[in-house]
C-alpha positions as CSV (number, residue, x, y, z in Angstrom):
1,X,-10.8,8.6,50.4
2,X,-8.5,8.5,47.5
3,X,-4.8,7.8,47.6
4,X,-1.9,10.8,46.9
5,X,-1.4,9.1,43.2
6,X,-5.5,9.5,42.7
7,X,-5.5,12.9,44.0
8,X,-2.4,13.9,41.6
9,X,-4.0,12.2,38.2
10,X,-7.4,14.0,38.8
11,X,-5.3,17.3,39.5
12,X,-3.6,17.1,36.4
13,X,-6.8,15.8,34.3
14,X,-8.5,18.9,35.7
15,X,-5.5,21.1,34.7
16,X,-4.3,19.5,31.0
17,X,-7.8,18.5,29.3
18,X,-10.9,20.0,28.8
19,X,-14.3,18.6,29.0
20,X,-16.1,17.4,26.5
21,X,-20.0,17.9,26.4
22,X,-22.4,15.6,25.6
23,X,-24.3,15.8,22.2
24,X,-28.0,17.1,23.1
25,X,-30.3,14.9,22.7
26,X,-31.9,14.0,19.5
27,X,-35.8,16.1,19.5
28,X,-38.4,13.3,18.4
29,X,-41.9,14.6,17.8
30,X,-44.8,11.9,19.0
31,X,-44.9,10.5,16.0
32,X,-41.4,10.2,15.4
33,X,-40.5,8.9,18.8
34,X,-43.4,6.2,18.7
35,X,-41.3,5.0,15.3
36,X,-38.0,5.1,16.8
37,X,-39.1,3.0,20.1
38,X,-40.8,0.5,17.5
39,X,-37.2,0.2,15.8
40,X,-34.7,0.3,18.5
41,X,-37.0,-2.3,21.1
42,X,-36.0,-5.5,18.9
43,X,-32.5,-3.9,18.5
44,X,-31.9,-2.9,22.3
45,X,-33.3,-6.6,23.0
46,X,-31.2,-8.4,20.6
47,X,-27.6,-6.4,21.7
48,X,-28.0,-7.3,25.2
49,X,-28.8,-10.7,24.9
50,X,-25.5,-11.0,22.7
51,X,-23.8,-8.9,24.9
52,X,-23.9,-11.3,27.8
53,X,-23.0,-14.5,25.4
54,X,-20.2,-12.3,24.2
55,X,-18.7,-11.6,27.9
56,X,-19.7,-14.9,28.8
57,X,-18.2,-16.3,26.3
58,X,-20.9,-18.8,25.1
59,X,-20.7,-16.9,21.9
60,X,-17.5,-16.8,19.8
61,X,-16.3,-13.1,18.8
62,X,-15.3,-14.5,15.4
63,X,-19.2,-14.3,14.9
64,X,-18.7,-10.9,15.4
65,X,-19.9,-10.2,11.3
66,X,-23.0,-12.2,11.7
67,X,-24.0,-10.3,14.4
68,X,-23.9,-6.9,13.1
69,X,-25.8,-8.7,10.1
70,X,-28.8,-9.9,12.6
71,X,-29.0,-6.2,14.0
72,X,-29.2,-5.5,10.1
73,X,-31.8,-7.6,9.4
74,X,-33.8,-6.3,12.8
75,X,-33.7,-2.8,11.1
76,X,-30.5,-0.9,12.4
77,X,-30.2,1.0,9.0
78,X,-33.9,2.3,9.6
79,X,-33.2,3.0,12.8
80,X,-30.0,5.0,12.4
81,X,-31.4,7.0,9.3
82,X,-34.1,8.3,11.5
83,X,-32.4,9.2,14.5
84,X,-29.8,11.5,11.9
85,X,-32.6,12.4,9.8
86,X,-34.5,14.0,12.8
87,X,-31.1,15.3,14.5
88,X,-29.6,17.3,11.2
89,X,-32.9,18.7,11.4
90,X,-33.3,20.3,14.5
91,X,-30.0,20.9,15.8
């Protein structure tokens, strides 16, 4: 199904670079994961939302700075100190 140019690139991906693996995932206990839902729901909500008015353009990119402030303000910081604090932990 792919062309002689596809076939070369993935030949020579496959032959010059090597694969980089995932980071595992980070191990929430129960209580720990029921924290992390509660902080990323009102994140996860407001990025896509912005997302679309981003790529559809009903949104300026020059907002770009208020909009990492609203994701601020919905408790990013929190959000991000958890998910590290737990990682460094137990990886």
């Amino acid at each position: 199904m792919m062309n002689d140019e596809e076939i070369e690139f993935q030949e020579e991906m496959l032959a010059t670079k090597e694969p980089l693996m995932p980071d595992p995932p980070i191990k929430y206990n129960a209580m720990e994961l029921e924290q992390a839902t509660l902080l990323s729901t009102p994140l996860t909500d407001h990025v896509r939302q912005n997302t679309l008015q981003f790529i559809l353009g009903t949104r300026d990119l020059a907002e770009w700075d208020d909009y990492v402030q609203e994701l601020e303000s919905r408790g990013l910081q929190n959000f991000l100190d958890l998910a590290n604090s737990v990682y460094q932990e137990r990886n």
